[in-house]
C-alpha positions as CSV (number, residue, x, y, z in Angstrom):
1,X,8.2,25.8,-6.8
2,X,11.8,25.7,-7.8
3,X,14.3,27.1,-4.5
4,X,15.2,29.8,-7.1
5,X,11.9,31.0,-7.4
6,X,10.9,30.8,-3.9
7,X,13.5,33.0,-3.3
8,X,13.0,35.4,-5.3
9,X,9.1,35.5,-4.9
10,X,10.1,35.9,-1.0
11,X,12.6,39.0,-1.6
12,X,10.6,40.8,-3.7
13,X,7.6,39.9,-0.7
14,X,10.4,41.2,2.0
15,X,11.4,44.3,0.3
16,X,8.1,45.6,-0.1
17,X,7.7,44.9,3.4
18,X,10.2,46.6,4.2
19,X,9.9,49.5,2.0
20,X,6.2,50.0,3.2
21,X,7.7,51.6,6.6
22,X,7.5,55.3,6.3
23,X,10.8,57.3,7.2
24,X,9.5,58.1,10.7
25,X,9.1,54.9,12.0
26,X,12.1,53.1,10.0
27,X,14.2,55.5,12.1
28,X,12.1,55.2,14.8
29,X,13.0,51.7,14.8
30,X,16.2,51.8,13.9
31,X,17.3,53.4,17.0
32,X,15.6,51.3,19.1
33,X,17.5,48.5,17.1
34,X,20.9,50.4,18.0
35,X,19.7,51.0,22.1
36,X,19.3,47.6,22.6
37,X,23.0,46.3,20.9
38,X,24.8,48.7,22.9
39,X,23.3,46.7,25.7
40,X,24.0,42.8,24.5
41,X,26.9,41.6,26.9
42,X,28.4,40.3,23.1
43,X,28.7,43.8,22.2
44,X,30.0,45.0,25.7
45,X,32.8,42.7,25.1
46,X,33.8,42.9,21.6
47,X,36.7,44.7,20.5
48,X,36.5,44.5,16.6
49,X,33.2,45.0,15.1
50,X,32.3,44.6,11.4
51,X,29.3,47.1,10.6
52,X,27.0,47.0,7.0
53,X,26.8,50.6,6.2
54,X,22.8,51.5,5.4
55,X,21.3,51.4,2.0
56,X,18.0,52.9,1.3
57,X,15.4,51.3,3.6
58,X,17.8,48.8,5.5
59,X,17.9,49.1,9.6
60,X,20.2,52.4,9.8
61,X,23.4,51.5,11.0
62,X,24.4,55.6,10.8
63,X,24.3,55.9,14.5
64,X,25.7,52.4,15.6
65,X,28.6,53.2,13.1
66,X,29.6,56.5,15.1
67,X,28.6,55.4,18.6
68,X,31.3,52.4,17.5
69,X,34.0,55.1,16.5
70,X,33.3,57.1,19.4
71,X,34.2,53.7,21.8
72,X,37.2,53.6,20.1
73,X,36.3,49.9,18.9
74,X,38.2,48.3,15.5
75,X,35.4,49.2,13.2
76,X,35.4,47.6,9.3
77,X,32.8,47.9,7.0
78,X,32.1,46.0,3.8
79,X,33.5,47.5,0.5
80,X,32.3,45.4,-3.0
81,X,35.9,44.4,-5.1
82,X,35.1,43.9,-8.4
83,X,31.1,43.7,-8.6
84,X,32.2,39.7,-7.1
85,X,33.7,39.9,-3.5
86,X,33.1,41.6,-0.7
87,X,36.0,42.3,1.6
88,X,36.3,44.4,5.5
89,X,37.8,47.7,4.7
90,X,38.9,49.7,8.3
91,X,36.8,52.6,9.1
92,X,38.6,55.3,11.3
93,X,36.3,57.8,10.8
94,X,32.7,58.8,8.8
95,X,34.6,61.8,6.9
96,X,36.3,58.7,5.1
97,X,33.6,57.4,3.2
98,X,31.9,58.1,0.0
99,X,29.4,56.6,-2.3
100,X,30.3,53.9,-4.4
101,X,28.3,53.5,-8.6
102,X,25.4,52.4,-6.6
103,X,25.5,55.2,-3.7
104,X,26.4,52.3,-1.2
105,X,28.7,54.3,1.6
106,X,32.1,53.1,1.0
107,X,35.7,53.7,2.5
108,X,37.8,55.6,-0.1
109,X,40.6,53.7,1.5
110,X,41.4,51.9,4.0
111,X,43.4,48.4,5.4
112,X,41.6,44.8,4.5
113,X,40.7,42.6,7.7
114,X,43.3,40.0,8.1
115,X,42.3,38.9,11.5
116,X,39.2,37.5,13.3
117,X,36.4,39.6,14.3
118,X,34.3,39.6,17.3
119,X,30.9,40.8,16.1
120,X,29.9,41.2,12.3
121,X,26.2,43.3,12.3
122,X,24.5,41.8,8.8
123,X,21.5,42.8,7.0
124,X,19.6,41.0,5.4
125,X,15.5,40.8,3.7
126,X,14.8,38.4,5.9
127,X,15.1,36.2,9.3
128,X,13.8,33.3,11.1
129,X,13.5,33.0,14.4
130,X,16.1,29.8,14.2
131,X,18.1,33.3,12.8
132,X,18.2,31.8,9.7
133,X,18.8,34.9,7.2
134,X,17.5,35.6,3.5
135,X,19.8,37.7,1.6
136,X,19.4,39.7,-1.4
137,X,21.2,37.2,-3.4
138,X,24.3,38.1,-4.6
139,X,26.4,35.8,-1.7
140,X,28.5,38.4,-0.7
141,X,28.1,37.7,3.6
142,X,27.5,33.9,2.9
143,X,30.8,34.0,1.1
144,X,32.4,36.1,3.3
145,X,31.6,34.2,6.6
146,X,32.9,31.0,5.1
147,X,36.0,32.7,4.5
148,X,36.8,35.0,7.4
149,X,36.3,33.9,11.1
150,X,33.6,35.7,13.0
151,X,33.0,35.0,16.8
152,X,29.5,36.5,16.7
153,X,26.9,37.0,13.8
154,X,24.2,39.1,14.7
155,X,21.9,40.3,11.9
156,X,19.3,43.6,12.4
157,X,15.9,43.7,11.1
158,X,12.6,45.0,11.7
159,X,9.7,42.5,12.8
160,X,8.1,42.9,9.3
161,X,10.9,40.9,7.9
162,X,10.1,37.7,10.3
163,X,9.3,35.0,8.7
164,X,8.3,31.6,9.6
165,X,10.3,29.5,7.3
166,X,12.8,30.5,4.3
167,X,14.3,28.3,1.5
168,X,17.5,27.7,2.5
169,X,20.9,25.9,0.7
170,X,23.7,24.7,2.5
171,X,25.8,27.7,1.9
172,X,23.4,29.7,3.5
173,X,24.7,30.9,7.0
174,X,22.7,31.9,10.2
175,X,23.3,34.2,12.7
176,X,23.6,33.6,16.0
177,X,22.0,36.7,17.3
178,X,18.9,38.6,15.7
179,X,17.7,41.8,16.7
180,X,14.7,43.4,15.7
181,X,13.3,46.8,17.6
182,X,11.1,44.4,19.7
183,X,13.3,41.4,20.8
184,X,16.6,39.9,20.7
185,X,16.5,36.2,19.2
186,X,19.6,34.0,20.1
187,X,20.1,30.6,17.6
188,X,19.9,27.3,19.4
């Protein structure tokens, strides 16, 4: 099978995965998600945080993203230019954000990321436990890490979305950290 269509089979594979969480335990799981990053020495020490803002049945960031404002931390979240690239947009506050043509939270407005950050929190459909990372496959975060400098990568997701293996390019990037509500994973 062509890397193409292994890729797709696998995302359709993850989503449903994903999808067949009920409410109660994808928050439920979420949150434990959330408990243990505020707990991760990387996230004790970060000052600058970039943050995916939740989109129907993603790990909910809702509660990280606050519990980030409320420490007073430089918070950016992504915001789609152009259907092509995806930049860091500065979030100062959750009254600031609105739903883009897809209902994707989005700041209204907001300065671009210029500097380096020290923690970006990435979704994804699915993860290794090298913390290798499947997309959905538009490129946006591959693209974005090769362009911005990130000390920390650390993507979310729930244990359903482990996978053994995935069919990786060489402009995929890994993460260094991956949490799931059951175990932190750090890359070797």
């Amino acid at each position: 099978m062509e890397l193409y269509e292994e890729k797709a089979r696998l995302r359709k594979e993850l989503k449903k995965r994903r999808h067949n969480l009920n409410n109660d335990t994808r928050k439920e799981k979420s949150e434990q998600i959330a408990q243990t990053f505020y707990q991760i020495k990387e996230f004790k020490e970060a000052s600058s945080v970039f943050c995916y803002l939740s989109y129907m049945d993603e790990v909910d960031t809702t509660r990280l993203v606050k519990y980030i404002l409320k420490k007073n931390l430089k918070l950016y979240v992504p915001k789609i230019i152009n259907n092509e690239e995806m930049v860091a947009t500065r979030l100062r506050k959750m009254a600031d954000l609105e739903p883009d043509k897809i209902g994707i939270l989005t700041p209204k407005t907001g300065e671009i990321l210029l500097e380096s950050i020290d923690i970006a929190i990435t979704p994804g459909l699915g993860f290794t436990k090298r913390c290798e990372r499947l997309g959905y496959g538009r490129g946006y975060y591959d693209r974005w890490f090769s362009k911005n400098h990130v000390k920390i990568k650390i993507g979310v997701a729930f244990e359903t979305q482990l996978v053994s293996s995935l069919p990786l390019e060489k402009t995929d990037i890994a993460m260094d950290i991956l949490i799931t509500e059951k175990k932190v994973i750090k890359k070797k």
